[in-house]
C-alpha positions as CSV (number, residue, x, y, z in Angstrom):
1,X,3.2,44.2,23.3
2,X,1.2,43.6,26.1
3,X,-2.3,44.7,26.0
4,X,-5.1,45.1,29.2
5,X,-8.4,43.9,28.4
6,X,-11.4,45.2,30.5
7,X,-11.9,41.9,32.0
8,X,-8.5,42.1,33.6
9,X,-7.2,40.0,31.7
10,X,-3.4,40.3,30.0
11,X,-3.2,39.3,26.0
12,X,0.6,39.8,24.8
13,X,0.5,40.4,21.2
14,X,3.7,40.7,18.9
15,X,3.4,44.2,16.8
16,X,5.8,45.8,14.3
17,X,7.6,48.3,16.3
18,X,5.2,51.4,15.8
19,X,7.7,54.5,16.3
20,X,9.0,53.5,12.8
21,X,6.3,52.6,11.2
22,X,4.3,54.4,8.2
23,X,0.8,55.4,8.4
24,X,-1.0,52.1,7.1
25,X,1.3,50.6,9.4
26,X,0.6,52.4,12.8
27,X,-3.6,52.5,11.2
28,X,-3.3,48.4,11.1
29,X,-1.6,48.2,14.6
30,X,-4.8,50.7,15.9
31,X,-7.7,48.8,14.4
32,X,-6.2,45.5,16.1
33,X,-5.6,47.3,19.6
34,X,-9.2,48.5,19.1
35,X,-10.4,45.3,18.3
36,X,-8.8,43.3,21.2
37,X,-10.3,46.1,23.5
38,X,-13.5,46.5,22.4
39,X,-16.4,43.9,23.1
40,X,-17.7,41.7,20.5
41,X,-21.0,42.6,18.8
42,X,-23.9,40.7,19.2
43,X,-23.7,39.8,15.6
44,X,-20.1,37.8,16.3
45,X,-21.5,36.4,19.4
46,X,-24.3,35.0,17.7
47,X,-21.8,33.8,15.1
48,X,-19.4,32.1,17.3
49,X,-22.2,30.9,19.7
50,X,-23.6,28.9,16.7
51,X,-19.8,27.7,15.6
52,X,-19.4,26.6,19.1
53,X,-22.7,24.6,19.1
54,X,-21.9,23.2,16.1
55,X,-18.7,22.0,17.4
56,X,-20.3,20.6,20.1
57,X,-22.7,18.6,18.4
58,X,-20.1,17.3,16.3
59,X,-17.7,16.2,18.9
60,X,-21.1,14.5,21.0
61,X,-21.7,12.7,17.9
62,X,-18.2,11.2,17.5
63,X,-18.2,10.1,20.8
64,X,-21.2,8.6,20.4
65,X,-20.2,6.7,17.4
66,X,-17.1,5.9,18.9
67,X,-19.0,3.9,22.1
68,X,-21.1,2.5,19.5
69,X,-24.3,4.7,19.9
70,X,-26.1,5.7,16.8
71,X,-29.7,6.8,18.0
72,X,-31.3,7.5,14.8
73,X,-29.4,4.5,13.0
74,X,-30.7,1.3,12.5
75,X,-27.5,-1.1,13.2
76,X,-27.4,-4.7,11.9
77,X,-24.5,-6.5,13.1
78,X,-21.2,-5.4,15.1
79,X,-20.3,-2.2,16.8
80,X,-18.7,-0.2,14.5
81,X,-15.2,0.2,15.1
82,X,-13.7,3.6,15.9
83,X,-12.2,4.1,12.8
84,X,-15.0,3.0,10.7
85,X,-17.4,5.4,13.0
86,X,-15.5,8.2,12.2
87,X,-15.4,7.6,8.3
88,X,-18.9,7.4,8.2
89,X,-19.4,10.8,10.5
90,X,-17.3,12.3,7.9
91,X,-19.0,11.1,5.2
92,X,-22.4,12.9,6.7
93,X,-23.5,16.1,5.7
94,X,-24.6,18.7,8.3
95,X,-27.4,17.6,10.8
96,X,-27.1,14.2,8.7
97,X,-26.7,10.7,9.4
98,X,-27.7,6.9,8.2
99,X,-30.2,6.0,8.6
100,X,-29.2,1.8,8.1
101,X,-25.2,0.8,8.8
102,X,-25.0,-2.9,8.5
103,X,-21.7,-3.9,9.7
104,X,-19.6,-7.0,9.5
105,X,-17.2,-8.1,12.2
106,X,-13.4,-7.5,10.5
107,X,-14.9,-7.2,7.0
108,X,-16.3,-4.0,6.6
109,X,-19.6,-1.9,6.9
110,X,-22.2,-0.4,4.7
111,X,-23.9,2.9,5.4
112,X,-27.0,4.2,3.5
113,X,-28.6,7.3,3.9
114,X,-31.3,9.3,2.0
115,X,-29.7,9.4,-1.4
116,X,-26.5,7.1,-1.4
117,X,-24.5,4.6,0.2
118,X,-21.0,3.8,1.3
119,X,-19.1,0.7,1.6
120,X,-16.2,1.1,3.9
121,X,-13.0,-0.6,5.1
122,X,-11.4,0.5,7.2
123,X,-9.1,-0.1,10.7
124,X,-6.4,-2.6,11.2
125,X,-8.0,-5.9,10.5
126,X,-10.2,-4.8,7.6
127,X,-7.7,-2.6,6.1
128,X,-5.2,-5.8,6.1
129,X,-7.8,-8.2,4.8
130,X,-9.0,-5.4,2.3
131,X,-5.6,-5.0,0.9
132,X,-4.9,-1.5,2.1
133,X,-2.2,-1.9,4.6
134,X,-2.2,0.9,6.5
135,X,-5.4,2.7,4.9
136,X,-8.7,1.3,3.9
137,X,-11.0,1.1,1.0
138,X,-14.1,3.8,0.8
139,X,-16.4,3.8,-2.1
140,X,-19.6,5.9,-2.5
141,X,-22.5,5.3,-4.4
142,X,-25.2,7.6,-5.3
143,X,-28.8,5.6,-5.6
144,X,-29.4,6.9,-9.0
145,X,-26.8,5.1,-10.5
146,X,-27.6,1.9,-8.8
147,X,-28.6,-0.9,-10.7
148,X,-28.7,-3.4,-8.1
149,X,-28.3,-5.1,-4.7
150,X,-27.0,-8.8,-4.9
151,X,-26.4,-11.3,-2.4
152,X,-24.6,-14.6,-3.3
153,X,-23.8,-17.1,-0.3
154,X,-22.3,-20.6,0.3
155,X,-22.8,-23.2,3.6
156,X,-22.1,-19.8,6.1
157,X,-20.6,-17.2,4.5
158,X,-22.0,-14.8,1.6
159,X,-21.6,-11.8,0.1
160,X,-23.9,-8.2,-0.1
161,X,-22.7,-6.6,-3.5
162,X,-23.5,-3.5,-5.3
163,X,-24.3,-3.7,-8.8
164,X,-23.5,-0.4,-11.3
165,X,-22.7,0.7,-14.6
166,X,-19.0,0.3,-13.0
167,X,-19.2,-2.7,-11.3
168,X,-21.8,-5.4,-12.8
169,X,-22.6,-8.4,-11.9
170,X,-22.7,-11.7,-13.6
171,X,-19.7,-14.0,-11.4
172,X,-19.8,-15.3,-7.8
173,X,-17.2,-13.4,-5.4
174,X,-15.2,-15.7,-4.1
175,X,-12.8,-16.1,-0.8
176,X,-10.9,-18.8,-2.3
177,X,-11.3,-18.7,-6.1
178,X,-8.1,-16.6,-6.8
179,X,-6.1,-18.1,-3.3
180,X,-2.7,-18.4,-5.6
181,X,-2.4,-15.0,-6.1
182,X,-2.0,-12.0,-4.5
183,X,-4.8,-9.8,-2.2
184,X,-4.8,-7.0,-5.0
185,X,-4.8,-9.0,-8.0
186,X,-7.9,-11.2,-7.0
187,X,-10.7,-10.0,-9.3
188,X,-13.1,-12.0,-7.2
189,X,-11.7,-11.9,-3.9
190,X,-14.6,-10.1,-1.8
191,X,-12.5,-8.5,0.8
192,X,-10.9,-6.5,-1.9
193,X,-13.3,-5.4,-3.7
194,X,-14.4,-1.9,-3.2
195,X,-18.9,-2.5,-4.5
196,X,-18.9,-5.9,-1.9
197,X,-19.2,-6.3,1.8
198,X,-18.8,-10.2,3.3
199,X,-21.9,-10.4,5.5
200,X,-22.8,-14.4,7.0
201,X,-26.2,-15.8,6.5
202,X,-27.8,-15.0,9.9
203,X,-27.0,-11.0,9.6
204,X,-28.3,-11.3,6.1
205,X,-31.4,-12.4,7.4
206,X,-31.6,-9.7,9.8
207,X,-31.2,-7.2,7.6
208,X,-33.0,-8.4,4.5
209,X,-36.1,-6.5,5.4
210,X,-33.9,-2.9,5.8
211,X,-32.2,-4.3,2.5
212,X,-35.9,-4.4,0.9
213,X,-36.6,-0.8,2.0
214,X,-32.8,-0.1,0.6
215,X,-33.9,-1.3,-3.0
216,X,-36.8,0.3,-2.9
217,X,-35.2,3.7,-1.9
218,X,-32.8,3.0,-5.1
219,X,-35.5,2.3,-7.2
220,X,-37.9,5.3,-6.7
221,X,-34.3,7.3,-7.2
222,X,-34.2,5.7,-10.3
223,X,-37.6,6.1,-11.9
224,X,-37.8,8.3,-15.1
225,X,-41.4,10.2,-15.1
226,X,-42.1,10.7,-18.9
227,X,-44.5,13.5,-19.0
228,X,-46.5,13.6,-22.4
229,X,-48.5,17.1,-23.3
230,X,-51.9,15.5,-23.7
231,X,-52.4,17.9,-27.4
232,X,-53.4,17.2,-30.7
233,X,-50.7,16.5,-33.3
234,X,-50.2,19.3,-35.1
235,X,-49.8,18.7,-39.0
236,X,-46.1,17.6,-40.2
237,X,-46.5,15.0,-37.8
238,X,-46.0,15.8,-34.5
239,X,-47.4,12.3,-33.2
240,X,-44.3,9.9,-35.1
241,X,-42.4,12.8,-33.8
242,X,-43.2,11.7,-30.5
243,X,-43.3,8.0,-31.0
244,X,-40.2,8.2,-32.5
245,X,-38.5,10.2,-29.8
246,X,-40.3,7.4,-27.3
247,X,-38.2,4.8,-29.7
248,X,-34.8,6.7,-29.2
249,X,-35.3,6.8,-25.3
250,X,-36.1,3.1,-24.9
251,X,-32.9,2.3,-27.7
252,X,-30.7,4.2,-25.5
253,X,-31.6,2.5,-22.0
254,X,-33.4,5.4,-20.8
255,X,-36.7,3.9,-20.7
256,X,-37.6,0.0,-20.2
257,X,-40.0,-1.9,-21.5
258,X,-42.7,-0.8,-19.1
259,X,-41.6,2.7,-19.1
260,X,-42.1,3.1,-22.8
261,X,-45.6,0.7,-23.0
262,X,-46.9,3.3,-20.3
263,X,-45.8,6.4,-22.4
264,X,-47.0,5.0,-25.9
265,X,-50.6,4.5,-24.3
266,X,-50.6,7.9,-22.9
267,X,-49.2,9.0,-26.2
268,X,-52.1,7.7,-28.2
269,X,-54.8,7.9,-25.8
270,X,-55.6,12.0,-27.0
């Protein structure tokens, strides 16, 4: 069917024929005829005005990413590469992105924003080197369950890993350690690894000071503010209730040493 629209304009649409066709049918076939012939209302204008915008800043933004521009990004290292730009857009919320990308040449980046981070490997090269022929390694890791940020390094090379309850610390990653056997089954190899990111001395040593501001965005994530009701223990012993419950929280890692010395005083101080 063709259809005339008041701008001139021809739209050919494909209907059920309507001569045979039962009430709902021939109803359905009018609403769409009135609805390709009558204007939009503001309401859907505004609508699709904002989903065009939207689209637009997206697309300027991969484009951006893609030449390498990152304007509100800090970027230590190497352009991003195309691939690698694009995982990390898509790994932004809306009106969000990093706010530090460090980013080693063929090895991989790191991208931190307000409240996690991401380690990705991605693109030819990296996904090769990584293991993932023909994909890539992408891990995300949310600050609060941080525990650390290690760097271990030998005469040029070293290597930025992130410590959690998954994947702790406690051996040197290695390039060469596990050389007799395969990519995938090297424990320590660094390229592999989905919490580590290779990164040479001289880039750590530009980016140790963002590094410090990382840890200390991970730690304030992390701290536990133990709020004690500064009132009088009530008789059946409310206050070894309390201490007691302060006990249980520092036996089951929730509280560390400091944590639970600065609750006791305010405990006891009534």
């Amino acid at each position: 069917m063709g259809l005339a629209m008041k701008d001139g304009s021809q739209r050919k649409i494909t209907l059920m024929s309507l001569r045979s066709a039962d009430a709902d049918e021939k109803l359905t076939g009018n609403v769409l005829y009135g609805l390709l012939q009558e204007e939009p209302t503001p309401e859907l204008r505004d609508a699709q005005a904002a989903q065009d915008a939207r689209r637009q800043a997206a697309a300027a933004a991969l484009t951006q990413a893609k030449d390498g521009l990152w304007p509100n990004t800090t970027v230590i290292g190497s352009r991003p590469r195309e691939k690698a730009a694009e995982t990390v857009l898509a790994h932004c919320r809306e009106g969000e992105s990093p706010w530090l990308i460090i980013s080693s040449l063929g090895q991989g980046l790191l991208a931190a924003f307000d409240d996690r981070l991401i380690i990705v490997k991605t693109g030819a090269w990296t996904g090769l080197a990584s293991g993932a022929m023909g994909g890539g390694r992408i891990a995300s890791f949310s600050f609060d369950q941080i525990t650390g940020i290690e760097y271990n390094s030998g005469l040029m090379m070293g290597v930025l890993e992130v410590l959690t309850p998954s994947y702790s610390g406690g051996a040197n990653k290695d390039f060469w350690r596990g050389a007799d056997r395969s990519l995938n089954k090297d424990n320590n190899n660094p390229n592999t690894l989905s919490n580590t990111l290779p990164v040479d001395k001289a880039m750590h040593a530009q980016a140790l000071p963002h590094l410090n501001e990382l840890r200390d965005r991970i730690s304030k994530a992390r701290t536990i503010t133990v709020r004690v009701e500064q009132e009088r223990p009530t008789a059946g012993g409310g206050l070894a209730d309390q201490l007691a419950r302060l006990v249980e929280l520092r036996d089951a890692g929730v509280l560390d040493a400091e944590e639970f010395a600065t609750a006791k005083r305010r405990l006891l101080d009534i």
